[in-house]
Structure formats: C-alpha cells, structure tokens
C-alpha positions in Angstrom: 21.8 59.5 146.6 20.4 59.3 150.1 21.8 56.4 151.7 24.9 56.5 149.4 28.4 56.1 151.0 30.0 59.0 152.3 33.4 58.1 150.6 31.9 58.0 147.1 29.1 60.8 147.6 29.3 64.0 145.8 30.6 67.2 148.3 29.3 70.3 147.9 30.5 72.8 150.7 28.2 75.6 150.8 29.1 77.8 153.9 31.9 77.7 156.4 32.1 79.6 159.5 35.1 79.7 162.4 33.1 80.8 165.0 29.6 79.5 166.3 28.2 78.8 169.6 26.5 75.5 170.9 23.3 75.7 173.9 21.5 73.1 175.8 17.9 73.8 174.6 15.1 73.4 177.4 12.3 71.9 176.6 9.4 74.1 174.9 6.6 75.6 177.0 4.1 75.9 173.8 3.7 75.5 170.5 4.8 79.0 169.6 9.0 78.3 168.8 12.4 78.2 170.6 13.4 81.7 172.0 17.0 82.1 171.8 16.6 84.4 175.6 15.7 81.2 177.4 18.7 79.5 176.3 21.9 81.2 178.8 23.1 82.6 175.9 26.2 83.9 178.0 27.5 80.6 178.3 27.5 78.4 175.1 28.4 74.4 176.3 31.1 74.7 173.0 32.4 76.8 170.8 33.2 75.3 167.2 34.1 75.7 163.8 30.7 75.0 161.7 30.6 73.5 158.0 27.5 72.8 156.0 28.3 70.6 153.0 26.1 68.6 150.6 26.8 64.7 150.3 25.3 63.4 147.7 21.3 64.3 148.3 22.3 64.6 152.2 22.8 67.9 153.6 25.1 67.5 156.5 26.2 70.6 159.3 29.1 69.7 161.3 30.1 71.2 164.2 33.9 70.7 164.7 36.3 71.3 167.8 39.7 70.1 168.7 40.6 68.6 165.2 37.6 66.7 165.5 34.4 66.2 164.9 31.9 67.3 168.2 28.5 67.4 166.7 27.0 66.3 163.5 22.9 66.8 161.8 22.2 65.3 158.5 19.0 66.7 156.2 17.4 64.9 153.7 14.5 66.1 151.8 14.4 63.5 148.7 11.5 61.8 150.9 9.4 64.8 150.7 10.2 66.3 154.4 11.1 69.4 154.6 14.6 71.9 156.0 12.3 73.1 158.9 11.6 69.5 160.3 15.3 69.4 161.2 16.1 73.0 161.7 14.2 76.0 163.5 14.8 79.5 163.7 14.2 81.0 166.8 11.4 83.4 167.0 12.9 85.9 168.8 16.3 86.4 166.8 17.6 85.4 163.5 20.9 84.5 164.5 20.1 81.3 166.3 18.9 78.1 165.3 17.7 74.5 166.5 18.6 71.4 165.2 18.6 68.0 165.6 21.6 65.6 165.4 22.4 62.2 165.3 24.6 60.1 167.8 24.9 56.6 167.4 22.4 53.8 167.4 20.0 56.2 165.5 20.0 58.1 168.4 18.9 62.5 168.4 19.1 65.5 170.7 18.2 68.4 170.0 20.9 71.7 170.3 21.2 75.4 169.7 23.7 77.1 168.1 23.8 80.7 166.8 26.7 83.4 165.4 27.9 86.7 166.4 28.2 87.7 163.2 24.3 88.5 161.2 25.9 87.7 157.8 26.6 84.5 158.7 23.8 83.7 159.9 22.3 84.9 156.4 24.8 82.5 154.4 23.1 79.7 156.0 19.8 80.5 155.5 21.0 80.7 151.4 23.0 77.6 151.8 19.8 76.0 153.3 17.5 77.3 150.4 20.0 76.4 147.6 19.8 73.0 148.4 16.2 73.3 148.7 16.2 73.6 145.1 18.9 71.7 143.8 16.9 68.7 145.0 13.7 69.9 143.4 15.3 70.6 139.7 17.3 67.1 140.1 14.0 65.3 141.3 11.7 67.5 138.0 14.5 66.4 135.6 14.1 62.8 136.6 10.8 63.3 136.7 10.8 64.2 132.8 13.6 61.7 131.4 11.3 59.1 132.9 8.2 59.9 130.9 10.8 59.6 127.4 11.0 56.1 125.7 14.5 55.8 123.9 14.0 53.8 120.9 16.6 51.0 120.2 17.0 48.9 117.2 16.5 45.4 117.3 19.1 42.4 116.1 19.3 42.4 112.6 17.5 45.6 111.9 19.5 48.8 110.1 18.5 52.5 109.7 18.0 53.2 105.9 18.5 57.0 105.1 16.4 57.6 101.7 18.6 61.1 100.6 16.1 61.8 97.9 13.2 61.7 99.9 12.3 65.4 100.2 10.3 64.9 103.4 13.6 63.7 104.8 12.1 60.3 106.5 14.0 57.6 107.4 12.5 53.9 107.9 14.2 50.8 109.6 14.2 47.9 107.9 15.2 44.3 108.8 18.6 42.6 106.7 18.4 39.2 105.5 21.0 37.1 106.5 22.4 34.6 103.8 21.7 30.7 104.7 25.1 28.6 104.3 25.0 25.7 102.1 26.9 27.0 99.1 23.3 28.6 97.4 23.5 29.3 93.6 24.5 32.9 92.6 22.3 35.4 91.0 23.7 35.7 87.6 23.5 39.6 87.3 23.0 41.6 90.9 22.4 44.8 88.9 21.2 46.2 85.4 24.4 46.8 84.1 24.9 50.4 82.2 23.6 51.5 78.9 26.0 51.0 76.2 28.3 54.1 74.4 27.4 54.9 71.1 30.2 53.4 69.7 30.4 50.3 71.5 28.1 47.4 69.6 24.7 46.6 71.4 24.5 43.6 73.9 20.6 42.1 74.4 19.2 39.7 75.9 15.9 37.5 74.3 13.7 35.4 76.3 10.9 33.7 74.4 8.3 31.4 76.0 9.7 28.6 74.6 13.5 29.3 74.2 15.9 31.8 76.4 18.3 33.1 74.1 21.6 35.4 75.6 24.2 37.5 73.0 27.0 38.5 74.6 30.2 40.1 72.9 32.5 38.6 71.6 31.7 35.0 72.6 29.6 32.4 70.8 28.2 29.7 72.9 26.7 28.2 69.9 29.9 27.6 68.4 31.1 24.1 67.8 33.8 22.6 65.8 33.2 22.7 62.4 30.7 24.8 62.6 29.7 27.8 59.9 27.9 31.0 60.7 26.5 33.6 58.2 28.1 36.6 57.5 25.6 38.6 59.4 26.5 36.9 63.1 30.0 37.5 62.4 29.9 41.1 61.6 27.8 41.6 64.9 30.6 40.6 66.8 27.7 38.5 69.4 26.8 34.5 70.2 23.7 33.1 70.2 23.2 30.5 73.5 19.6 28.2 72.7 18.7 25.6 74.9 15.9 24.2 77.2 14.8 27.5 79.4 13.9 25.8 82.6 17.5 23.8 82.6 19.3 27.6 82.6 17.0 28.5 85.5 17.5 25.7 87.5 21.4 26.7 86.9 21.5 30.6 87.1 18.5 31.0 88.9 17.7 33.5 86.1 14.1 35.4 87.3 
C-alpha cells in the first residue's frame, strides 16, 4: 500500500535498461511541453543504469551510478493523480522524458533523461501503462468485495441441512444448552421401533385417571404372594397402576 515500508512492500520490476542519459531541464517558455532540443542533449550531467519497479502501490524509477543509487522518482496513483503529473514526454521526440524526483526533506527537481535505443523507450511507456491498470483492477475488486456482506453465525447457532427437502434449503437454528442442576431425564428420547412379527407386542395405556405401562418380561405389579391369571402370564407383560401425576412428577412423562 502507499505509504507501506519499503522492506515489506511487494516488488514488481517491470523494465531495466543499462544505458540512459540524465539533462538539466530549463525552465519552460509556454505551456506547450519540454522539447528534448533545448536540453544540450550532447552532454548528459550522468549517465546511469535505469530500473522501474513496483513497491507495493508505488511505482519507483531509479536512476543508479557507481553501485549506488544517484537519482530516485516515486509514482502513486491510488489518490486518483495521474502517470503524466510526474512524468512528461517531450513533444518533440519520444525517447525523452521529464520527471520529477524526490531528495530529502520532501524536497523535488525536476530532470530529463532519455535512451539511445527507441525500444527502450517503448518498454517504459508499457511498464508505465501496466501499472496504470494494475491499480485500477486492484482498486474495482476492492471496490466490489466491499459492497458483499459475509454472513457469520452467531454463538450457539448451527447450520441444519434438511437432505430431503427437494428445494435443497437450509435454515440456521439456535441449540439449547442443558441447565446444570442434575434435571430429571426424559424417559424415552425416541419412538422406539415397531416390533417383528414374531416378537410379542409391548403397549403402552394411559387413561385419564390411571397411566398403565406393559413391558416384557417384567411385572411391576408383582408382589410376594401374589397370583395372576393365566391370561397375564401367557402374555409374557406387567401391568404398573398408580397415581398418574406421581409418575410424571418422576419421569417427566409428556
């Protein structure tokens, strides 16, 4: 990002060149661009090795001599400015340019430089147009992501899936979390399966005035001493009567 050290920025080198030349650039007589003829073109103040190389939304062209750097101008368009605020083609040539750069304590000049070689001159004029756009798309993609809202679930809620639902909708719904305090315990948590045709058939009674529960092969009814009739014992069940509210209060039967 703009501003963003230099040691942690993304680099992008764009162009390279071994050879350009450096001018003093006079001022300008009129509104109507540098000309490259007014500058003493047959005696360049420095010759350099050139680099243009994107730092994270900065575009930086560094003029290099001696191992070292002699010259450096740094673009930025994320503000809205544009290439051609900081660097001018010349009007009468398209092999030399005018830029500004920066010194220290915010300090600028402004210098010429140009190439002997055309092509180069045509790889910056790319490089300078390709990151042009780059900071377009990036700023139109951030742009977009900001206008999307990505939804998040909330403590406690779940995502439930309903696999038979043709339409294929999902819903969130909230879980209940179980209170502490050693609660009673729902006597059956689910309806338990239909029983085999040769297995003997379990039911369950609940009259108004009596709650009555068979269940194989135990009799709660039973008591020492007690007799049953035949018909109880070939059924292989037990019979538990007693006061209905008292079982609810115990099982929490609903």
């Amino acid at each position: 990002m703009a501003g963003e050290d230099e040691s942690s920025a993304m680099r992008q080198q764009l162009m390279a060149a071994d050879e350009v030349y450096l001018y003093k650039v006079p001022p300008l007589k009129n509104a109507g661009g540098h000309r490259a003829e007014t500058w003493n073109l047959e005696s360049p103040l420095k010759t350099c090795n050139f680099l243009v190389e994107r730092r994270g939304d900065v575009l930086v062209l560094e003029f290099q001599a001696d191992g070292r750097v002699f010259a450096q101008s740094q673009l930025d368009v994320t503000k809205g400015a544009k290439v051609s605020q900081f660097l001018e083609q010349c009007v009468d040539t398209s092999r030399y340019y005018a830029v500004k750069i920066q010194g220290g304590g915010g300090r600028e000049a402004l210098i010429g430089f140009g190439f002997r070689d055309r092509d180069k001159a045509t790889d910056l004029r790319e490089s300078l147009q390709h990151y042009e756009r780059s900071i377009q798309r990036e700023k139109e993609a951030h742009d977009k992501m900001g206008n999307y809202h990505v939804a998040k679930l909330a403590e406690g809620e779940k995502i439930h899936v309903d696999v038979g639902n043709k339409a294929g909708k999902s819903k969130v719904v909230k879980s209940k979390e179980k209170k502490g305090g050693g609660g009673a315990v729902p006597l059956l948590m689910k309806k338990p399966p239909p029983p085999s045709s040769d297995e003997p058939t379990t039911t369950t009674t609940k009259t108004p005035e009596k709650l009555t529960i068979q269940m194989d092969g135990i009799d709660l009814n039973t008591q020492t001493g007690d007799s049953h009739d035949d018909d109880e014992n070939e059924s292989g069940g037990a019979v538990f009567e007693g006061d209905e509210d008292q079982w609810n209060t115990d099982f929490e039967l609903k």
